[in-house]
Backbone as CSV, one residue per row, in Angstrom:
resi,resn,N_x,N_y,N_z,CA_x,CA_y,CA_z,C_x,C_y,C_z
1,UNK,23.319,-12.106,0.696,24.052,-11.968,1.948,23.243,-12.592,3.081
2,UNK,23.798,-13.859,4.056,22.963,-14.368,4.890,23.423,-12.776,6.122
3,UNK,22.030,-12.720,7.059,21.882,-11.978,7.931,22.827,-12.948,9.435
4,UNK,23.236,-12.162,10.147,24.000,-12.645,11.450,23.208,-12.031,12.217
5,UNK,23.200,-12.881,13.262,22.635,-12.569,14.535,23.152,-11.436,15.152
6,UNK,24.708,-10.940,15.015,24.693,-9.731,15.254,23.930,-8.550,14.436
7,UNK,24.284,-8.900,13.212,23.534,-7.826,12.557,22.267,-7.619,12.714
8,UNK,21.487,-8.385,12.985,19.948,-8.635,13.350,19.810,-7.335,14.119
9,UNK,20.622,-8.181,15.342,20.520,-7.323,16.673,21.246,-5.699,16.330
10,UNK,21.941,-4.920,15.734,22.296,-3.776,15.773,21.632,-3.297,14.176
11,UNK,20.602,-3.514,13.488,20.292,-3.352,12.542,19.159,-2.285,13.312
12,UNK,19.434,-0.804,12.469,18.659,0.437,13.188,17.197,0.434,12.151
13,UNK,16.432,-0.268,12.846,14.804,-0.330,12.502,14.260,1.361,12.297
14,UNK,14.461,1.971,13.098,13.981,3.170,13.275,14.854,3.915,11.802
15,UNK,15.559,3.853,11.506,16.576,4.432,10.389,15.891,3.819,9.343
16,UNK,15.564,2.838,8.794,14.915,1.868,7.712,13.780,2.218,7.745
17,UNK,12.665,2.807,8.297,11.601,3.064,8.666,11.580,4.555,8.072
18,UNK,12.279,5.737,8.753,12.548,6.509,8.366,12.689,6.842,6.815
19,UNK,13.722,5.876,6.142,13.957,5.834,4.619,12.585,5.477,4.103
20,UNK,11.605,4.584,4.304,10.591,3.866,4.140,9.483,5.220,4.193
21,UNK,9.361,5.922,5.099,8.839,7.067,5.068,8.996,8.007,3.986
22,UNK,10.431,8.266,3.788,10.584,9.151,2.743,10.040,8.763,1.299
23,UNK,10.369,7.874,1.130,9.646,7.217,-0.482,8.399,7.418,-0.409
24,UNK,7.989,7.193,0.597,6.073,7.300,0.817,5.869,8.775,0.406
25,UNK,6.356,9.781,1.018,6.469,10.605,0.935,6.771,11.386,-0.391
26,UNK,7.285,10.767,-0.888,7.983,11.127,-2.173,6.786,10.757,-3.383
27,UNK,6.668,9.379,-3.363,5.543,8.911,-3.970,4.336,9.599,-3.857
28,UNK,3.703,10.261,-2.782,2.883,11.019,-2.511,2.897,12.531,-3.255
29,UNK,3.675,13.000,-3.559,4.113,14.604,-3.721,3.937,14.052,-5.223
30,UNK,4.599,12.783,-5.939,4.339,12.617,-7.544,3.240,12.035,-8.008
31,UNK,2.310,11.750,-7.086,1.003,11.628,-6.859,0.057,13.032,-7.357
32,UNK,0.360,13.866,-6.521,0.179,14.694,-6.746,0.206,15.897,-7.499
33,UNK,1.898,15.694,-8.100,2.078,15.968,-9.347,1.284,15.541,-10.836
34,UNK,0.736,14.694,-10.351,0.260,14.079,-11.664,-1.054,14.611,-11.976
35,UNK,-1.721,14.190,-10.635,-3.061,15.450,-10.579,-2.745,16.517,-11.009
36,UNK,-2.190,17.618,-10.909,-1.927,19.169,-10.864,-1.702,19.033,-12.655
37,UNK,-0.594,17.988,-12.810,-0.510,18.078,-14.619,-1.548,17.602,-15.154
38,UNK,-2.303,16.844,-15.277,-3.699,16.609,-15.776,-4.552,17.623,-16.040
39,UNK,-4.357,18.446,-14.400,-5.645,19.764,-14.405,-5.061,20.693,-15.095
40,UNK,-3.773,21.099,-15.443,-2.984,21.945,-16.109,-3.356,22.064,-17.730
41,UNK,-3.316,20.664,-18.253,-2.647,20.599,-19.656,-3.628,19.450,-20.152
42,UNK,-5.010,19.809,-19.368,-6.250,19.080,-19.973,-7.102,19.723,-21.561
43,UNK,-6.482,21.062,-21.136,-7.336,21.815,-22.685,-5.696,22.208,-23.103
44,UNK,-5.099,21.229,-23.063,-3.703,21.230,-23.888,-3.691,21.289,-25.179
45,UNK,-4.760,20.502,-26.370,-5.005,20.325,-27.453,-6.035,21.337,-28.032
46,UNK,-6.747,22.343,-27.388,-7.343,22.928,-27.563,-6.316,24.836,-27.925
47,UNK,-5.070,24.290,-27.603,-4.640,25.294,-28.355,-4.035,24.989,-29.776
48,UNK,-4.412,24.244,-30.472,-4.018,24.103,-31.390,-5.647,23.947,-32.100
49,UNK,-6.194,24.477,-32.821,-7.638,24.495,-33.566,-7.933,23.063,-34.224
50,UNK,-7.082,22.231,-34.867,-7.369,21.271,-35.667,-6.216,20.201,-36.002
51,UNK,-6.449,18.850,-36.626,-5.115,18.576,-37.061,-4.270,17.598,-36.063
52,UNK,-3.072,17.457,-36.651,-2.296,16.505,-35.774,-1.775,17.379,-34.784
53,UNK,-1.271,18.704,-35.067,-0.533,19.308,-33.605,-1.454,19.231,-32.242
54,UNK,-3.018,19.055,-32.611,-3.980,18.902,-31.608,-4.112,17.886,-30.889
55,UNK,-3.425,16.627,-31.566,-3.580,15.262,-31.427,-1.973,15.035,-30.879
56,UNK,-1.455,15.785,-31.281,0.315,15.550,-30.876,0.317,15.702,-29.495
57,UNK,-0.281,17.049,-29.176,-0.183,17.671,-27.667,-0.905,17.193,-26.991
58,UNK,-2.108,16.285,-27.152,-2.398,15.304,-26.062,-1.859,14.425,-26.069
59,UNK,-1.106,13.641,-27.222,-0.441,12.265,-26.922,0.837,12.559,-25.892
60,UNK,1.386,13.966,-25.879,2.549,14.646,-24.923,2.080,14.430,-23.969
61,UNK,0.814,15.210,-23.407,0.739,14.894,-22.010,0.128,13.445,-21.354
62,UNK,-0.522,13.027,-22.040,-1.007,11.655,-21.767,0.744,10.581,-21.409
63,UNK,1.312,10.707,-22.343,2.676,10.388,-22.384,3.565,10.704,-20.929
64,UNK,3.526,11.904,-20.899,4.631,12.558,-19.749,4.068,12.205,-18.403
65,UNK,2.462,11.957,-18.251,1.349,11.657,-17.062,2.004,10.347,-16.851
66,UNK,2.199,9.695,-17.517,1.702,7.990,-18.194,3.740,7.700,-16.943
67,UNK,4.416,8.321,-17.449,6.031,7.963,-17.215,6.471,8.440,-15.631
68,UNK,5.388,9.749,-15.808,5.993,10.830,-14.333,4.734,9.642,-13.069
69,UNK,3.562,8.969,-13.334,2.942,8.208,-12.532,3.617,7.126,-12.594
70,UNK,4.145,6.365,-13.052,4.924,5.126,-13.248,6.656,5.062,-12.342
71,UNK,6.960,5.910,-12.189,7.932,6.760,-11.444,7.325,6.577,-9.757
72,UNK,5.814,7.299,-9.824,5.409,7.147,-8.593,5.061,5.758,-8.070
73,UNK,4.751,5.025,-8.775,4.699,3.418,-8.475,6.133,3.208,-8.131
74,UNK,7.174,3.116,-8.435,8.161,2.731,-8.066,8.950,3.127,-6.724
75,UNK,8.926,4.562,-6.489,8.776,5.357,-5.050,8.281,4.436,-4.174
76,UNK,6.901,4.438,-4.537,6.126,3.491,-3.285,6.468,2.043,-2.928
77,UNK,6.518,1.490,-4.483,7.166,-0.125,-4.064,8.048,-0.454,-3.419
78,UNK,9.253,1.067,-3.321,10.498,0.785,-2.482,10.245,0.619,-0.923
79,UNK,9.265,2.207,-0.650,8.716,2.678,0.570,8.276,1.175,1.391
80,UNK,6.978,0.633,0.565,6.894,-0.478,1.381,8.111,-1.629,1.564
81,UNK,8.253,-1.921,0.760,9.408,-2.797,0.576,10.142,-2.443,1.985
82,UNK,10.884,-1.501,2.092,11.609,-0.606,3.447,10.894,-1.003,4.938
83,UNK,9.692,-0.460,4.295,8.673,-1.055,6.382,8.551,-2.001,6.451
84,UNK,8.249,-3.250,5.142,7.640,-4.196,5.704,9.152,-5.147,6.075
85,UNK,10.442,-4.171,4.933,11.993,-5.449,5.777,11.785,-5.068,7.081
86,UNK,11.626,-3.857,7.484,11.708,-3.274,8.712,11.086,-4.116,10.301
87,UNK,9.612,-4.195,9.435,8.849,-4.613,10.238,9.227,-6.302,10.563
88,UNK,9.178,-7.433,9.494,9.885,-8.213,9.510,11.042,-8.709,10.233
89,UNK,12.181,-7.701,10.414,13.494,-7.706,11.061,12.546,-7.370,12.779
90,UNK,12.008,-6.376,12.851,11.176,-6.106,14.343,10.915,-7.689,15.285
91,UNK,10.139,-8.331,13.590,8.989,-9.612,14.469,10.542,-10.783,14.875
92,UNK,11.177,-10.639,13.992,12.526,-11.485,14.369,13.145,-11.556,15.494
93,UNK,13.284,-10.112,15.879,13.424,-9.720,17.274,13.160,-10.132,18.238
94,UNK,11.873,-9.859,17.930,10.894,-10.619,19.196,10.978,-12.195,19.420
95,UNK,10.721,-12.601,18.324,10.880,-14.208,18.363,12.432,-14.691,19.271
96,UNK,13.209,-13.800,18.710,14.241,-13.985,19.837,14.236,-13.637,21.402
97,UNK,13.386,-12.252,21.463,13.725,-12.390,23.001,12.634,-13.586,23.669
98,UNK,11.575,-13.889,22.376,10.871,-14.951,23.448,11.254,-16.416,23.598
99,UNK,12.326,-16.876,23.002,13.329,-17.905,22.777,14.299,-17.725,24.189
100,UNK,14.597,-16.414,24.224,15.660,-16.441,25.726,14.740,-16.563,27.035
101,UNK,13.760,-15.685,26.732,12.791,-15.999,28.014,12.063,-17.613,28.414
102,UNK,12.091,-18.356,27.232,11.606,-19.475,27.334,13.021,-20.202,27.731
103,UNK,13.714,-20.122,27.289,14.944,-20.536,27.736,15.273,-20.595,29.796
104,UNK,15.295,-19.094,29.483,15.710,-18.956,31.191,13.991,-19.887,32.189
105,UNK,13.383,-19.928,31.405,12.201,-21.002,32.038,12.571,-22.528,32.958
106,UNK,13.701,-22.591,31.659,14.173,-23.932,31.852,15.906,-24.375,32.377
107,UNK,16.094,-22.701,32.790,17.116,-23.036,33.200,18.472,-22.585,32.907
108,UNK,18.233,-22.127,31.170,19.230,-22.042,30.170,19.144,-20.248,30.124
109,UNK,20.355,-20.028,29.970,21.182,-18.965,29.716,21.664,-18.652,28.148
110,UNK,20.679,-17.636,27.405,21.495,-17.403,26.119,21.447,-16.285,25.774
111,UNK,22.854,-15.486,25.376,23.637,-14.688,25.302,23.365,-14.140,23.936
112,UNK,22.827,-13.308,23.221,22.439,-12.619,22.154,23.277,-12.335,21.362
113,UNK,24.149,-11.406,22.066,25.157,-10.666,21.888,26.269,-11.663,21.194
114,UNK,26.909,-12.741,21.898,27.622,-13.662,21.883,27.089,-15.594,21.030
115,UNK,25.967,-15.193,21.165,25.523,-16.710,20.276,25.077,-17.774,21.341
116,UNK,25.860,-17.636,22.262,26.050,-18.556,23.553,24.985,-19.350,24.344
117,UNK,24.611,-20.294,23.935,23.520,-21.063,25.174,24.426,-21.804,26.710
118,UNK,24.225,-21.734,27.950,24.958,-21.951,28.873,24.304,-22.449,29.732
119,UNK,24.472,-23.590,30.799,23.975,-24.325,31.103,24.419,-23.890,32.623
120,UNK,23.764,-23.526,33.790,24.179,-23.576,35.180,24.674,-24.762,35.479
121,UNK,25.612,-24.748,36.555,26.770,-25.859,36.815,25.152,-27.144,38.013
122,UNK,24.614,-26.379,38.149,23.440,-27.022,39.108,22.831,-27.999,37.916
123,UNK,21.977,-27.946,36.673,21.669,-29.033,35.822,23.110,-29.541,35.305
124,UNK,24.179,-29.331,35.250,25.092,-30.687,34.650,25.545,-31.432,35.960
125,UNK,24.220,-32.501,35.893,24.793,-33.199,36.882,25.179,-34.434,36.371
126,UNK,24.022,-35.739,36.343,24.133,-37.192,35.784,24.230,-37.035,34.383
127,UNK,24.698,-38.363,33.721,24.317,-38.589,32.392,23.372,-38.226,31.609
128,UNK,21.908,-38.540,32.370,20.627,-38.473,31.989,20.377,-36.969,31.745
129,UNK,20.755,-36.272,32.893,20.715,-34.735,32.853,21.412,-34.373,31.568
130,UNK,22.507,-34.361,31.770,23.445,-33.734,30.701,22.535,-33.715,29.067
131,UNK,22.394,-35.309,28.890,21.576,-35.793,27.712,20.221,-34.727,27.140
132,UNK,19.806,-35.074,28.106,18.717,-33.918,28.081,18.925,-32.433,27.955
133,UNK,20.253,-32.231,28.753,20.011,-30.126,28.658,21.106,-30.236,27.251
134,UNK,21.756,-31.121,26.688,22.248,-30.855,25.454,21.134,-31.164,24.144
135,UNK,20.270,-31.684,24.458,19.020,-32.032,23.097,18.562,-30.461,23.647
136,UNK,17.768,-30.318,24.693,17.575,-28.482,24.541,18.356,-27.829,24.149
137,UNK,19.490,-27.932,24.149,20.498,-26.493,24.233,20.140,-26.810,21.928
138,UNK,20.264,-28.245,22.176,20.577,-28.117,20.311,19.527,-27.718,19.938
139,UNK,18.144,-27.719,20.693,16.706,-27.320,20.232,16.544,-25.704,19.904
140,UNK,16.754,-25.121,20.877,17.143,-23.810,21.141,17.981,-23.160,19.726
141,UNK,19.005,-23.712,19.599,20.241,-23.392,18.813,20.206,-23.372,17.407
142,UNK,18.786,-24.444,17.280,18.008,-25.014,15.793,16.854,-23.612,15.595
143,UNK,16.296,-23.475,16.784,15.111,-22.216,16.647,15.529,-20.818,16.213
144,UNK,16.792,-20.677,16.769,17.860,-19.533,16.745,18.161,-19.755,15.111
145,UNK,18.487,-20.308,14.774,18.825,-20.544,13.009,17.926,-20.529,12.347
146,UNK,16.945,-20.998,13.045,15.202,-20.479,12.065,14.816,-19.237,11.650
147,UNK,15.112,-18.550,13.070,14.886,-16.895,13.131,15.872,-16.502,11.908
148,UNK,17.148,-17.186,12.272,17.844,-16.008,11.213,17.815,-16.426,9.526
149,UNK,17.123,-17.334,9.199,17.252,-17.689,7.805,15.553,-17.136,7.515
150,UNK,14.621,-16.297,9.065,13.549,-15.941,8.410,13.718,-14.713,8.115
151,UNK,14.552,-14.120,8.789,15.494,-12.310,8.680,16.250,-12.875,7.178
152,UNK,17.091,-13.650,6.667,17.654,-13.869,5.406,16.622,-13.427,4.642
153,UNK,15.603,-14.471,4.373,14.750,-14.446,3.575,13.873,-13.015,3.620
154,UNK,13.821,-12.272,4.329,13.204,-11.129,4.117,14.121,-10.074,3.412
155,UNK,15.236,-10.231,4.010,15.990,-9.768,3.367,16.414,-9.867,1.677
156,UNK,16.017,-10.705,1.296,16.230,-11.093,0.184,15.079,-10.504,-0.743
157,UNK,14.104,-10.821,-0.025,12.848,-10.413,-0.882,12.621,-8.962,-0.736
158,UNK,13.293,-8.171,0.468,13.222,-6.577,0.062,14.760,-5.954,-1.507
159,UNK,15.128,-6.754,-0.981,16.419,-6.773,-2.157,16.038,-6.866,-3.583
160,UNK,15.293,-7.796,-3.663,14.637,-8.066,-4.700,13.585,-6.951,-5.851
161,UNK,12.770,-6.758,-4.589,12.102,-5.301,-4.789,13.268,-4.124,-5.278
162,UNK,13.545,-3.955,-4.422,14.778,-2.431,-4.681,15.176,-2.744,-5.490
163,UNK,15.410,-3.922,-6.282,16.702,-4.374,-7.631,15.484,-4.006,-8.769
164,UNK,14.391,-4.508,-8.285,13.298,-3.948,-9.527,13.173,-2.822,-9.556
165,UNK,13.296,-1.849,-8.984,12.667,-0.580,-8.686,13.894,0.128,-8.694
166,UNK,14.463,0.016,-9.133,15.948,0.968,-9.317,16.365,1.357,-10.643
167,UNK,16.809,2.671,-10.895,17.550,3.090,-11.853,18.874,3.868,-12.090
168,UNK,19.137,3.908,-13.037,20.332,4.677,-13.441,19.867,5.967,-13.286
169,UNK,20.805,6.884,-13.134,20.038,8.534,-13.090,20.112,8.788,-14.711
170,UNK,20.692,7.691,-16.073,20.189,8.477,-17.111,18.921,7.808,-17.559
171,UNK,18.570,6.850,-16.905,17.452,5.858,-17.342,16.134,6.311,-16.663
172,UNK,14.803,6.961,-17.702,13.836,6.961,-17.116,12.771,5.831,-16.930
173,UNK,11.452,6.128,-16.343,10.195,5.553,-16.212,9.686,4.805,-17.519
174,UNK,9.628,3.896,-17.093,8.814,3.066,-18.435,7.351,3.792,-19.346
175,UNK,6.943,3.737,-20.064,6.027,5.090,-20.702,5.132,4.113,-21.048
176,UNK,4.885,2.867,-20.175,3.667,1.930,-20.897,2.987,2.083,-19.297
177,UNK,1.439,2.387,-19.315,0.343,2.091,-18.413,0.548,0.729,-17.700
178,UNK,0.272,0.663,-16.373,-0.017,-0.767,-15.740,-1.346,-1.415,-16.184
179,UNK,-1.824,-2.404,-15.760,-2.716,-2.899,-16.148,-3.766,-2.399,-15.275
180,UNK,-5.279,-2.587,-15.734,-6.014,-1.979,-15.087,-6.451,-3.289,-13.836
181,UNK,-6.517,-2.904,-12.440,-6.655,-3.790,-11.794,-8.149,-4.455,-11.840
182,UNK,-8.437,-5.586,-11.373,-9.781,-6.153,-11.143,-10.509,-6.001,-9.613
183,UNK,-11.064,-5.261,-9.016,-11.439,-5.328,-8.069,-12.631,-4.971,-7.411
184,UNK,-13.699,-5.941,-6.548,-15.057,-5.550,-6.229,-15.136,-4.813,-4.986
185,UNK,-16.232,-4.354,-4.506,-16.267,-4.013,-3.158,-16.516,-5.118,-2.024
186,UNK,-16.664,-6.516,-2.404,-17.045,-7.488,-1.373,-15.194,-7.406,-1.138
187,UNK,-14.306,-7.587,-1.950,-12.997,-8.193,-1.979,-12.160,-7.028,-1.731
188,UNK,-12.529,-5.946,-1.451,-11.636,-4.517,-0.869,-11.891,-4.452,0.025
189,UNK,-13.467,-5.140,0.922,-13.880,-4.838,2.083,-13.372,-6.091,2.966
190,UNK,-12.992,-6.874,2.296,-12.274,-8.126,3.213,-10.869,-7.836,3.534
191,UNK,-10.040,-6.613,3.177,-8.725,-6.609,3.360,-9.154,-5.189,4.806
192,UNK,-7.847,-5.217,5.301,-7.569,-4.080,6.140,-7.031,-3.130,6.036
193,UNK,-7.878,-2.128,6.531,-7.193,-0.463,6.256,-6.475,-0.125,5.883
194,UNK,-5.484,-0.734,6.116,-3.644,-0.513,5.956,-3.218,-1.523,4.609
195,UNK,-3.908,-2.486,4.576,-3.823,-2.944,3.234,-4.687,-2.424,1.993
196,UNK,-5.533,-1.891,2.244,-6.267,-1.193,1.098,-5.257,0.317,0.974
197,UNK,-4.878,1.010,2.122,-3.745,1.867,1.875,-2.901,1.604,0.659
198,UNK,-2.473,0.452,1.557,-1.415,0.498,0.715,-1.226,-0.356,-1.082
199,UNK,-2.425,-0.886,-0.960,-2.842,-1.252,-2.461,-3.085,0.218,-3.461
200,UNK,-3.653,0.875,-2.812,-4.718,2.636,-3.266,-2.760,3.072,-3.861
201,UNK,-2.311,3.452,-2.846,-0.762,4.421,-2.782,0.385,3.183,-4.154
202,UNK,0.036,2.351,-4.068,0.687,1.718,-5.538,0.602,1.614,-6.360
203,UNK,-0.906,2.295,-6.763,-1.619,2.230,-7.671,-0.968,3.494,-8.913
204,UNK,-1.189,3.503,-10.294,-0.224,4.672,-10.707,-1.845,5.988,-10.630
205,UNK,-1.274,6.840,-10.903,-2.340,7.601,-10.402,-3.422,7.945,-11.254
206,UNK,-3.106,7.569,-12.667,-3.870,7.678,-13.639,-4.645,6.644,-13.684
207,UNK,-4.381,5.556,-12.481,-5.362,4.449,-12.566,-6.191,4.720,-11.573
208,UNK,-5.708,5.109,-10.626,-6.676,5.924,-9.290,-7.784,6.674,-10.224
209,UNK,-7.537,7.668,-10.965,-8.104,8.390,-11.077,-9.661,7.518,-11.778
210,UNK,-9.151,6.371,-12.970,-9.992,5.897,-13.404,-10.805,5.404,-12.672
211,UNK,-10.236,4.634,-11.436,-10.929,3.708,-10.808,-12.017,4.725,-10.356
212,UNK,-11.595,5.845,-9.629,-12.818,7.020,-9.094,-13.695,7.092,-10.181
213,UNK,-13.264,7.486,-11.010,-14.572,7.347,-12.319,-15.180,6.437,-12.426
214,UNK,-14.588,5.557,-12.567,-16.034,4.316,-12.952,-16.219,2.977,-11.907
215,UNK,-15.784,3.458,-10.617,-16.238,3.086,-9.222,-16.139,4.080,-7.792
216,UNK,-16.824,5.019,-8.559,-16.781,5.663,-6.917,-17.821,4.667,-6.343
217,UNK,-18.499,4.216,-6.094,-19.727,3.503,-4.856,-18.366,2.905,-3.953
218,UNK,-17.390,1.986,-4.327,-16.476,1.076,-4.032,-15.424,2.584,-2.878
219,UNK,-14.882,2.879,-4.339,-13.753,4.139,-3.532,-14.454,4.954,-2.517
220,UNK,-15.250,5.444,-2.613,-15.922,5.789,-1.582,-16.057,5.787,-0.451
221,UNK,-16.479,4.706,-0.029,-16.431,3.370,1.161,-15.312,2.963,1.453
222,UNK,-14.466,3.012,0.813,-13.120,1.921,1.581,-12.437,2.912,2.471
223,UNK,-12.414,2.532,3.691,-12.013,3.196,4.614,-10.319,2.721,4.833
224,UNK,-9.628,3.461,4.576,-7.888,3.724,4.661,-7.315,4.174,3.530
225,UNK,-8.229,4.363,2.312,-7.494,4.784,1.346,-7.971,6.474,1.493
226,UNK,-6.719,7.821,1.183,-6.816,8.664,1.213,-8.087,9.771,0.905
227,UNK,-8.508,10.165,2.430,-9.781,10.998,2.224,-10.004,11.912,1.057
228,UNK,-9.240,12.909,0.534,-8.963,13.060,-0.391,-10.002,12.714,-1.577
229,UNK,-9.494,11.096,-2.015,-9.971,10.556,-2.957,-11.364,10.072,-3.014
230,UNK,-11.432,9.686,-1.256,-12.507,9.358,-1.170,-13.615,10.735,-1.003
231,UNK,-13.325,11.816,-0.788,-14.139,12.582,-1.160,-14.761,12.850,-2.609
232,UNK,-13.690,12.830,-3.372,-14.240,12.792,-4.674,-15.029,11.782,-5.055
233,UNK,-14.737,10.495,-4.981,-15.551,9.541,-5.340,-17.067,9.733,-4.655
234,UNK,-16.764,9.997,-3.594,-18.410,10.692,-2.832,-19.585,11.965,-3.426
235,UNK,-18.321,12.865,-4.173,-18.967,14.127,-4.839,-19.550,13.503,-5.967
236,UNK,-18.614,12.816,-6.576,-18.769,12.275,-8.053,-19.993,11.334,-8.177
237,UNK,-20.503,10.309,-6.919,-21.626,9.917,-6.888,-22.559,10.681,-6.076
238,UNK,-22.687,11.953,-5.905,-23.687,12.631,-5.580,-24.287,13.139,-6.894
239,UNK,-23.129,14.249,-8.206,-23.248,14.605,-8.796,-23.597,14.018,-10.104
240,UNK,-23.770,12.699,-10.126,-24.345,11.406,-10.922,-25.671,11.031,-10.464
241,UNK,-26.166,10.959,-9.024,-27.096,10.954,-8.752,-28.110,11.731,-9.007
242,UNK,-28.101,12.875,-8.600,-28.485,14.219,-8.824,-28.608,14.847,-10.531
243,UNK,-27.864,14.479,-11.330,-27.996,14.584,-13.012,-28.999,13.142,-13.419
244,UNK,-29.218,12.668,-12.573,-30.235,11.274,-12.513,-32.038,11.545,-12.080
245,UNK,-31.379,12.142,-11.160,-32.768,12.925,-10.636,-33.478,14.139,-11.359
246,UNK,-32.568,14.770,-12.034,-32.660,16.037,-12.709,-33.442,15.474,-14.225
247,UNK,-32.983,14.161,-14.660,-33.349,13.998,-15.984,-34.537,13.390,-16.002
248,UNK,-35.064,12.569,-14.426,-36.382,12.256,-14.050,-37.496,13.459,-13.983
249,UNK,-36.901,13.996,-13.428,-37.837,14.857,-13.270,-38.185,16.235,-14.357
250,UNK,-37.789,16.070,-15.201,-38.075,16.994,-16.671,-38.645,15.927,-17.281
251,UNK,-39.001,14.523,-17.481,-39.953,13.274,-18.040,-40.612,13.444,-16.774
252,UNK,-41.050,13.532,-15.691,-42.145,13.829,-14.932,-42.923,14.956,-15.032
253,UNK,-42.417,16.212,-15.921,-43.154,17.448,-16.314,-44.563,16.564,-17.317
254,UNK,-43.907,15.651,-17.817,-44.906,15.265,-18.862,-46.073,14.827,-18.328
255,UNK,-46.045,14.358,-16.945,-47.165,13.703,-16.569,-48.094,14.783,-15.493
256,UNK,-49.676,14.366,-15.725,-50.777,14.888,-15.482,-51.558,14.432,-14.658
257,UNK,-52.330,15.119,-14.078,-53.156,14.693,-12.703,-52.372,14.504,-11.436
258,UNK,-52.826,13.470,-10.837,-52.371,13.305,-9.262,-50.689,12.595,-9.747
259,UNK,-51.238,11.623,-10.592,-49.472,10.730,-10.852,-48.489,11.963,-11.113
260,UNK,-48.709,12.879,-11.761,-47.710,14.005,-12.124,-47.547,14.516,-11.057
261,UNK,-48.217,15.022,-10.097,-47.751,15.780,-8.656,-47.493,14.601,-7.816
262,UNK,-47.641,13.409,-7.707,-47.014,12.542,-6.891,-45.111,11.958,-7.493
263,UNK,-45.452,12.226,-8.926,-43.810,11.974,-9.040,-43.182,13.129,-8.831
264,UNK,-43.774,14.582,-8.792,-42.434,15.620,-8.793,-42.587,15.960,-7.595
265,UNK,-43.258,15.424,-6.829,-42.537,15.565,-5.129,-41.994,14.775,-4.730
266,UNK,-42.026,13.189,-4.841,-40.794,12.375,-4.713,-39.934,12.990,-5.465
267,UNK,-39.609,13.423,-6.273,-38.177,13.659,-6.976,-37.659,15.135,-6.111
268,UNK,-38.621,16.191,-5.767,-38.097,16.887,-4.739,-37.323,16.467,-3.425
269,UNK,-38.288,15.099,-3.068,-37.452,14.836,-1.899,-36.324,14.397,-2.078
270,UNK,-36.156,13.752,-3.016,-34.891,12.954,-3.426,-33.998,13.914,-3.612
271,UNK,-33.954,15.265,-4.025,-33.351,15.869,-4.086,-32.461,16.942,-3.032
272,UNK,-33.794,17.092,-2.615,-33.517,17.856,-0.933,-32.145,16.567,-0.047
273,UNK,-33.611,15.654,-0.115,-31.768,14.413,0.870,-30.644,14.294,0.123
274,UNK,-30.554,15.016,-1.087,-29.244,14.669,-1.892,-28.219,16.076,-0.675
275,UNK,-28.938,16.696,-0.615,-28.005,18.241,-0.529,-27.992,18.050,1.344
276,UNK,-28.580,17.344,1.902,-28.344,17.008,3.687,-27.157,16.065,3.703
């Protein structure tokens, strides 16, 4: 569907935004769900003593984690999808009112509402004139069609999204894992807050979780992804540190003389600044 300049203009940003919210929202709560089932139905297999029923009931919940987080990826893809048509349709906006203001610079009159570029009866005077305020008026009229085939195209590409991210109400979540992403801390620290947000919140949550495991230093540090997480990743490299220090310093019992009391008071201190 190409976008019209009316529609542009009466298209309720604040309403799209709103919807865009809710998915976030939504995505967030099955976020959370996923945590809570993990911590639930982690000694899931442990009621069963031996055997495949032991092995059954974790492949269940690993399974049901695996479909109910994959669900939450899709929530979110919509959510953004929603702000950023939103936001998109906003910058369109603007580009238009700064097209009329540049306009009335020169003289010209154009009508939003109506499509209309209009020329005061004062510039149609000579030939030469005329010539000229009709190559503007067509300049203008060309910029105006830019805007709206850049509102099309957004449009299209939030469409696109939602067409992926949609289901039937008898059709569930796909039950296969995403891939595990690749990512350093030089190349998380080059994006912005709001983009590491919103990379963190798309993530399925069973991959969050990994990533905290075997990069908290990274999660940690990245400032916009949910405190929350980043607390853990902070505990989790304290409590790695500290089982580091702990295993130094029981191989420092072994040592004698001055070197033995000079390593188990560095390892005291190290320990003390662990807990400040």
């Amino acid at each position: 569907m190409t976008i019209s300049l009316q529609a542009l203009l009466r298209a309720d940003l604040a309403a799209v935004r709103g919807v865009a919210e809710q998915w976030m929202r939504l995505g967030l709560r099955i976020d959370r769900a996923v945590e809570d089932l993990t911590l639930r139905t982690s000694d899931l297999e442990d009621h069963w003593f031996s055997g495949e029923a032991a092995q059954a009931a974790r492949d269940k919940g690993v399974h049901l984690r695996v479909r109910l987080g994959n669900a939450h990826d899709n929530c979110v893809a919509t959510g953004v999808a929603a702000r950023e048509f939103a936001d998109d349709l906003d910058q369109c906006r603007r580009l238009l009112d700064q097209l009329v203001a540049e306009a009335r610079g020169h003289g010209l009159q154009i009508d939003l509402a109506s499509g209309e570029i209009t020329v005061p009866l004062a510039l149609a005077g000579s030939v030469t004139q005329t010539t000229v305020t009709q190559a503007t008026i067509d300049a203008y009229a060309q910029q105006i069609s830019q805007v709206l085939t850049r509102a099309d195209e957004a449009d299209q590409r939030a469409a696109a999204i939602l067409g992926r991210n949609s289901y039937r109400e008898d059709f569930g979540p796909d039950d296969k894992l995403p891939d595990y992403p690749k990512i350093d801390g030089p190349s998380l620290a080059a994006w912005t807050p709001r983009n590491r947000a919103e990379w963190w919140l798309g993530l399925h949550p069973m991959i969050q979780d990994r990533l905290i495991t075997e990069q908290p230093d990274i999660i940690a540090t990245a400032t916009g992804l949910p405190t929350r997480d980043r607390e853990t990743a902070a505990r989790l490299l304290r409590t790695r540190a500290e089982q580091s220090l702990l295993a130094s310093r029981a191989q420092d019992e072994s040592l004698r003389g001055d070197t033995g009391s000079r390593a188990r008071t560095e390892r005291e201190q190290q320990l003390s600044a662990l807990d400040r």
